[in-house]
C-alpha positions as a printed NumPy array, in Angstrom:
array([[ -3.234,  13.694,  -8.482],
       [ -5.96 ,  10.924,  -7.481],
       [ -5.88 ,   7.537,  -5.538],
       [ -6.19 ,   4.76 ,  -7.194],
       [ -6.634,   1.333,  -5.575],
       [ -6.634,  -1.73 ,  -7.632],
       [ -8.569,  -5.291,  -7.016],
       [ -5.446,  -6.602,  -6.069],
       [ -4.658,  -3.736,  -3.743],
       [ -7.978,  -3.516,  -1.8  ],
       [ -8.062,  -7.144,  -1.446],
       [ -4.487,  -7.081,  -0.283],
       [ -5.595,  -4.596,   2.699],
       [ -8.56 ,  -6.916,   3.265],
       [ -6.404, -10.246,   4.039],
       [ -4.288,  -7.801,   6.338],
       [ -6.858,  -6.68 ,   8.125],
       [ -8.456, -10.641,   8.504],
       [ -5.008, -11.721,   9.792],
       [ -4.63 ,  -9.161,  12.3  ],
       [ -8.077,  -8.906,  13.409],
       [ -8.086, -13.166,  14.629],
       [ -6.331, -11.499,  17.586],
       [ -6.919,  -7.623,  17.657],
       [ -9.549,  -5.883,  15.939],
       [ -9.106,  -2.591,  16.918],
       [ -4.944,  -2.973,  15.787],
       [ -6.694,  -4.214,  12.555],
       [ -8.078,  -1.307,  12.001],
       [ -5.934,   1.185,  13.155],
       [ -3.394,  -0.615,  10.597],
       [ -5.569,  -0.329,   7.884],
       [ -6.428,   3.291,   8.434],
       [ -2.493,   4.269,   8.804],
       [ -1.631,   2.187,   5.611],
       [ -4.19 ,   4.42 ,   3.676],
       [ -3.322,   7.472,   5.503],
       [  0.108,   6.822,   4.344],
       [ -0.633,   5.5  ,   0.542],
       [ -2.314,   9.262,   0.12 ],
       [  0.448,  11.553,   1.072],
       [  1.536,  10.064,  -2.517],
       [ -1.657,  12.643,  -3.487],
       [  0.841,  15.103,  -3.235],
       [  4.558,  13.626,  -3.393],
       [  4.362,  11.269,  -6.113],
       [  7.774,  10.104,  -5.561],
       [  7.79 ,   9.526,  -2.217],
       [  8.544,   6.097,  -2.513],
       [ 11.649,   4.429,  -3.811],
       [ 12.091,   2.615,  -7.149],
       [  9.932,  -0.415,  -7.471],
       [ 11.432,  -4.04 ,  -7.444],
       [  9.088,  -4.238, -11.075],
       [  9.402,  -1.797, -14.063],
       [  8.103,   1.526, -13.715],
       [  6.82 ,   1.159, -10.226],
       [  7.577,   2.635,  -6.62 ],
       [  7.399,   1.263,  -3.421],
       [  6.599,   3.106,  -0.026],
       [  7.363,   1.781,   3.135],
       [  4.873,   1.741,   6.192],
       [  6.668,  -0.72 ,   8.126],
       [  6.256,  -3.491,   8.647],
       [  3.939,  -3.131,   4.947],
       [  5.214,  -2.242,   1.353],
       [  2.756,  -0.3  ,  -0.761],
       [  3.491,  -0.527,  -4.441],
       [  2.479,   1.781,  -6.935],
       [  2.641,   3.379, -10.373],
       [  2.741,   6.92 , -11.209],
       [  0.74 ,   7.833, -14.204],
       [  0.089,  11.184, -15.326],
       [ -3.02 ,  12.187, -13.322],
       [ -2.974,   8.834, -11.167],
       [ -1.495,   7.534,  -8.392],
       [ -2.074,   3.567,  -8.83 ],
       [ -1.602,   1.542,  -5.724],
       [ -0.779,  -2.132,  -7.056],
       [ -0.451,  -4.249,  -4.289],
       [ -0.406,  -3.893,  -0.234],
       [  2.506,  -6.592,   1.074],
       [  4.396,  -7.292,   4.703],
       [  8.055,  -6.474,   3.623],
       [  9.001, -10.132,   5.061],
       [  7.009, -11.599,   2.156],
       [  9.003, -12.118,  -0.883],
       [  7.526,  -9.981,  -3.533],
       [  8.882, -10.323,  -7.308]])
């Protein structure tokens, strides 16, 4: 299966990394990369995740961060990248 990451996701990662950067850059980073690392174990256990809170999606957790995604047949597509305090609907 490939990675797919949507507008919405990549910009998602990009606020995250902006937020946590103001104080740590390196964290930023590090965050970033581990998020990623995480979203592409999905490569090869597509249902990782649990059911999404939105039709025919999943959700994995990287805590504190929610990564939400659809399965499609060849595709893994990452919707959004949120902090699991943030209400998401």
């Amino acid at each position: 299966m490939t990675l797919r990451w949507s507008e919405t996701a990549a910009l998602d990662l990009e606020v995250i990394y902006d937020y946590i950067a103001l104080d740590k850059p390196a964290a930023a980073a590090a965050t970033i990369e581990k998020i990623i690392q995480t979203a592409e174990r999905l490569e090869q256990y597509p249902s990782l995740g649990r059911a999404g809170r939105r039709n025919d999606t999943r959700e994995l957790v990287h805590p504190p961060f929610v990564i939400v995604y659809r399965v499609m047949q060849d595709v893994i597509d990452i919707q959004a990248v949120f902090h699991g305090n943030r209400k998401y609907v």
